[in-house]
N, C-alpha and C positions, 0 to 999 in steps of 0.2 A: 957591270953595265957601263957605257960610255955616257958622256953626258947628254949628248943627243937622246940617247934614250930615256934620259930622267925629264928631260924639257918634256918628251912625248906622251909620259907618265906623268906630267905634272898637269899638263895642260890639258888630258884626259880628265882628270880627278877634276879641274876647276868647273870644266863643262859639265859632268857630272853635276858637281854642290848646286851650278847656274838651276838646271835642271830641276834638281830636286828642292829649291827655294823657289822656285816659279811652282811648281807643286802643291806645295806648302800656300804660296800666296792664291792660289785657286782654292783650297779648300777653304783659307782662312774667308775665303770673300763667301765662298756657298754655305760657310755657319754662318756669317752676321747677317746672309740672306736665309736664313733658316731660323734664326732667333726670331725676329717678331712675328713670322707666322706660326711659329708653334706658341707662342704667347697670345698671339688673339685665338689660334684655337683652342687652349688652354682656356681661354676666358668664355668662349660660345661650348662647350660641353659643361662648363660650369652652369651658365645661363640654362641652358636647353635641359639640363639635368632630367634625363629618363625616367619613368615610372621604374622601372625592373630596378635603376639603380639607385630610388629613392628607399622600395623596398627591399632590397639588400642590405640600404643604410642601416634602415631599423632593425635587421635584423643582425646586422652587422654593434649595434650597439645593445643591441638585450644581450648578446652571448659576448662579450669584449670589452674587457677596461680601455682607461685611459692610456697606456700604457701599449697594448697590442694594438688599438689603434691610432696610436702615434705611428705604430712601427709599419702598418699596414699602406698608411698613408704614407709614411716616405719611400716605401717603398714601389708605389704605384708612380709616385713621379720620378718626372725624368732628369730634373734639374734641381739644385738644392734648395731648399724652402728656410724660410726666417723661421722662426717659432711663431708668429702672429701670421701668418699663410698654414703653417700645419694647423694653426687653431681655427682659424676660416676654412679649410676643407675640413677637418673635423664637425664642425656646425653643421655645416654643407652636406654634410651624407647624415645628418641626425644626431649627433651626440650632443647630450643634453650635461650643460658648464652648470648648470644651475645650484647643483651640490660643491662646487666650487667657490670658495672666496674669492679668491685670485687666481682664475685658469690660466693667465698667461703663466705663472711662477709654475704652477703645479708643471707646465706643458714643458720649462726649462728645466726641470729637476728632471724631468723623466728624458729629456734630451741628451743630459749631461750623462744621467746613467747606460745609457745605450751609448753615450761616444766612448763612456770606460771600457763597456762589455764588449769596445770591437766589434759593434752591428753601423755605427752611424758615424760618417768625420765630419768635421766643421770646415764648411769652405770660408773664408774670406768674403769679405764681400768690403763694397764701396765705404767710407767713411768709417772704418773699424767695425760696422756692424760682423753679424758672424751669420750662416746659412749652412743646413745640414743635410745631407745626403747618404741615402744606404748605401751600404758597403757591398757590392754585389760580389757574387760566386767570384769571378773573373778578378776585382781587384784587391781580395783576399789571396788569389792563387799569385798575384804580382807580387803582391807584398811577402809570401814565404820565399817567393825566387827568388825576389832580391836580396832578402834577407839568410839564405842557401847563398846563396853569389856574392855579399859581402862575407859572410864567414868564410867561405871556399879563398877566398881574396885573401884573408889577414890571415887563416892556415897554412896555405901556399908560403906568405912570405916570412913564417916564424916556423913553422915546421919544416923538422930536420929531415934531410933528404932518404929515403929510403931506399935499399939496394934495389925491391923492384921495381923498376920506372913505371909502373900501372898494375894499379888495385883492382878484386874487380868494382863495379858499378854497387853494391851495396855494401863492402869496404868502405868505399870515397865518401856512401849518403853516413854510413856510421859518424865519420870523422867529423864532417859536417853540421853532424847534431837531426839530419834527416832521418826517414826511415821510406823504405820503396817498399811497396809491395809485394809479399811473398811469391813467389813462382809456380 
């Protein structure tokens, strides 16, 4: 290629990144205009709380520990909850702390155990506090591909070259440590 053509390939690619950073700064602006109204609506279905979904609650708590409704309730939300918000929607739909000493502890032991068991992660949040969020289908399925895509990465570059230059596609998931689906 001559260099005129790497200027015209470069200055493509720039306008391009322009592009996709103006992109990026539209969406970043429609989530910080999308956080406080899903937060006051957040706060008015709390308030308005439905009959059907009061008695759900209860009946959501005659058949369910502490425990599954931890899980149920992080699950229904959309953004990660402190443990003192899991225990305020907990309340909130019926579940009665009252056999509890210390519900908050009880609510962080059973958090801590779901972040082991790979159902819940701990976001970050301001001032070192921590907030937790379910692990949906989808960022389960990221977390195997990336983790297929770093091993494929560090086999690639320590694994010795093979006469056939292509395996088929459940060779390569062997190698991997995957497994595909039978045929």
């Amino acid at each position: 290629m001559s260099p005129t053509s790497y200027r015209r390939d470069l200055q493509a690619r720039k306008r391009e990144l322009a592009g996709l950073l103006k992109q990026r700064q539209t969406i970043d602006q429609k989530m910080a205009q999308l956080q406080p109204i899903i937060n006051h609506l957040e706060g008015l279905c709390r308030e308005l709380g439905d009959r059907a979904a009061k008695e759900n609650a209860a009946k959501v708590e005659l058949t369910t520990g502490l425990t599954e409704l931890a899980r149920v309730t992080l699950e229904e939300a959309y953004l990660p909850l402190s443990a003192s918000e899991v225990k305020q929607r907990m309340e909130a739909k019926g579940f009665d702390f009252s056999q509890y000493s210390n519900p908050l502890a009880s609510i962080h032991t059973v958090l801590q155990r779901l972040v082991k068991s790979h159902q819940v992660k701990v976001v970050p949040q301001k001032a070192g506090k921590k907030a937790y969020q379910w692990i949906t289908a989808i960022d389960a399925l990221l977390t195997v591909l990336q983790t297929v895509g770093t091993k494929g990465a560090s086999l690639s570059q320590s694994a010795p070259k093979q006469s056939e230059p292509h395996g088929s596609s459940h060779q390569t998931a062997k190698r991997l440590g995957a497994e595909l689906p039978k045929r």
